[in-house]
DONUDO-236271 format. One record per atom (N, C-alpha, C, O): x, y, z. Coordinates in steps of 0.05 Angstrom, whole numbers, plus 5000, padded with zeros to 4 digits. Each point is the difference from the previous one (the first is absolute). Layout:
N
XYZ/...
//
This chain:
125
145749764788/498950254992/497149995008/498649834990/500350335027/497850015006/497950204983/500650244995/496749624996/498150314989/498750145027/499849915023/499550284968/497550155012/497550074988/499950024976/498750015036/496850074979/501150244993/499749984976/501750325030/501050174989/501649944981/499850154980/501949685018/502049924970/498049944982/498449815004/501450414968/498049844977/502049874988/499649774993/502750335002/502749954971/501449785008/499649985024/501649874969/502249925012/501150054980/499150014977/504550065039/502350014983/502549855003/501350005021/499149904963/502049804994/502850204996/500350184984/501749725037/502650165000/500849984987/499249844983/502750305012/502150054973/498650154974/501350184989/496149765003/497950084974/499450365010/499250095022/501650054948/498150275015/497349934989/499549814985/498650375027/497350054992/499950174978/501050214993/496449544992/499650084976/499350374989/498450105016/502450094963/498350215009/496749984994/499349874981/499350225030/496750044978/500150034979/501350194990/497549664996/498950054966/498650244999/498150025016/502350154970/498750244991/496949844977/499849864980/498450265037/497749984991/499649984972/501650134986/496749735001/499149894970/497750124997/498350055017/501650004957/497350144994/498649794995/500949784993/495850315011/499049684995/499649924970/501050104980/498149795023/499249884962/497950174990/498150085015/502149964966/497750244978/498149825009/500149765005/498250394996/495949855002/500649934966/501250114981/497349625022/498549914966/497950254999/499050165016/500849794947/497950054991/498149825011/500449785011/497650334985/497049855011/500249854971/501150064979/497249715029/499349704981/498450114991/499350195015/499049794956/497650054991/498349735010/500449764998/497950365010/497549825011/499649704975/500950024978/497849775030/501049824981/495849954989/497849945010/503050124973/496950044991/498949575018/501249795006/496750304995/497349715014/499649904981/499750114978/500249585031/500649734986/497549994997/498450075018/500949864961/496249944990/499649705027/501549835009/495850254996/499749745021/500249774979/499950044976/500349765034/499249734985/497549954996/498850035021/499949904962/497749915005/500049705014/501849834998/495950165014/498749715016/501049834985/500350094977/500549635028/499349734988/497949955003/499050065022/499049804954/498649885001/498749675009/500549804986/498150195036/499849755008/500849834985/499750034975/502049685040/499449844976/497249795000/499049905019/500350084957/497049845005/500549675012/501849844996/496050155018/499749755002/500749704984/499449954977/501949885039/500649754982/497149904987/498849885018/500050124963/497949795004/499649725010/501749825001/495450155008/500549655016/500349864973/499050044978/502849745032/500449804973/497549855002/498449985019/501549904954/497049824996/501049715021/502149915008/495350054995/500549705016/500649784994/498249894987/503749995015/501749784994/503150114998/501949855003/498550444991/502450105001/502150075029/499550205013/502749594993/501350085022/500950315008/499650174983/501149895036/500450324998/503350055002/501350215004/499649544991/503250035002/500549794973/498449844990/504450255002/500849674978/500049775008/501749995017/497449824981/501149675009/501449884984/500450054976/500649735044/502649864979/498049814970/497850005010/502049934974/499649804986/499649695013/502049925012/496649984988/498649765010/499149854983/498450104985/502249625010/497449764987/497949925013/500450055024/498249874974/497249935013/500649745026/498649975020/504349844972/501049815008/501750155027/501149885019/498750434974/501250095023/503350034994/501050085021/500649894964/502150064992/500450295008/498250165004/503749884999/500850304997/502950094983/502250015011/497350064962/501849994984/503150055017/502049855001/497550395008/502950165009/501949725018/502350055007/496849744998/501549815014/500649864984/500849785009/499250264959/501649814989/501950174980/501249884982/499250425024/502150164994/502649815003/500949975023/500049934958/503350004998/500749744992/502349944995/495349865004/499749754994/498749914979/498050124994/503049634988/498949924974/497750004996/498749885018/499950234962/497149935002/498749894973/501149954979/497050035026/498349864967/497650155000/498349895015/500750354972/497650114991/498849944976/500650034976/497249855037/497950054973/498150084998/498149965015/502050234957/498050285001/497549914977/500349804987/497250385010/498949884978/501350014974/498350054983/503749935008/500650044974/503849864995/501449974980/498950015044/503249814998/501149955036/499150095021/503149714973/501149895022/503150115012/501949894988/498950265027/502850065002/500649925018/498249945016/504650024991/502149845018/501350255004/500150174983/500849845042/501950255009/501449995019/500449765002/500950375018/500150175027/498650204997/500250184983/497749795040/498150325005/502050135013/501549875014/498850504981/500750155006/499450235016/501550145014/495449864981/499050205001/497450045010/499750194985/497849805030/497950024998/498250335003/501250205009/497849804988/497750314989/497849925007/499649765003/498150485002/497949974997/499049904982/498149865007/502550154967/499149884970/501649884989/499149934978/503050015026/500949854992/502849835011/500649995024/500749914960/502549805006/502050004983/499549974977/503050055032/502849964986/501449765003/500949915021/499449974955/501549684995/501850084979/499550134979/503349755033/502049974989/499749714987/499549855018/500750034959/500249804980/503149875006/500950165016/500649694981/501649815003/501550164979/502150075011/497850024964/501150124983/499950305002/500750134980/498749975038/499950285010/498950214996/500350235009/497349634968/497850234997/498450035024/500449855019/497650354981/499350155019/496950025001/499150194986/499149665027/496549984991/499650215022/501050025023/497050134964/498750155026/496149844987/498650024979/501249865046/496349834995/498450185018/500850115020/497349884971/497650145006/498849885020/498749814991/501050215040/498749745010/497849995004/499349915022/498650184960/497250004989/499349784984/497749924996/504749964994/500249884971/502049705010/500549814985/500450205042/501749775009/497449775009/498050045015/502949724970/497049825012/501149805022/498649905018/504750024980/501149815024/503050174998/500950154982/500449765048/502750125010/501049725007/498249895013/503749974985/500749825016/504350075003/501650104984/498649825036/504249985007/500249754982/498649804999/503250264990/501549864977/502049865027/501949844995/
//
């Protein structure tokens, strides 16, 4: 079967052609939207202020906890230890270290949180 640029339809034998649909009315116009009343502006954020400079001797980030011997607590996370603070001696597994302080588990499963302001030696049990 050959087209031509004059063939728009093609028709498939045996099928009659469909008749035309009789025209549809279009859809009712909407009502018009009532206008949606204006959103109050926002007001500005206010700058935020400046960090102040910390006093001198203060790091400008946290650091880990340190002895003077150079220890660095957090490397003895998970291992026996022996603290002694000004006012008593505990045995533990450290758990935990903080800026201020330390978590020791006791052999009997209480739970010390020390102040390490107040720790005078650390040694691995």
């Amino acid at each position: 079967m050959a087209f031509s640029d004059q063939d728009q339809s093609l028709q498939i034998p045996g099928r009659p052609e469909r008749p035309e649909r009789p025209e549809r009315p279009g859809r009712p116009e909407r009502p018009e939207r009532p206008e949606r009343p204006e959103r109050p502006e926002r007001p500005e954020r206010p700058e935020r202020p400046e960090r102040p400079e910390r006093p001198p001797g203060f790091p400008n980030r946290p650091t880990r906890p340190t002895f003077p011997n150079g220890n660095v607590l957090s490397s003895l996370v998970g291992k026996p230890v022996t603290v002694t603070t000004t006012s008593e001696t505990e045995s533990g597994i450290l758990i935990s270290v903080q800026a201020d302080y330390i978590a020791l588990v006791a052999p009997d499963g209480a739970l010390y949180l020390l102040s390490i302001s107040k720790i005078q030696t650390i040694s691995e049990s």
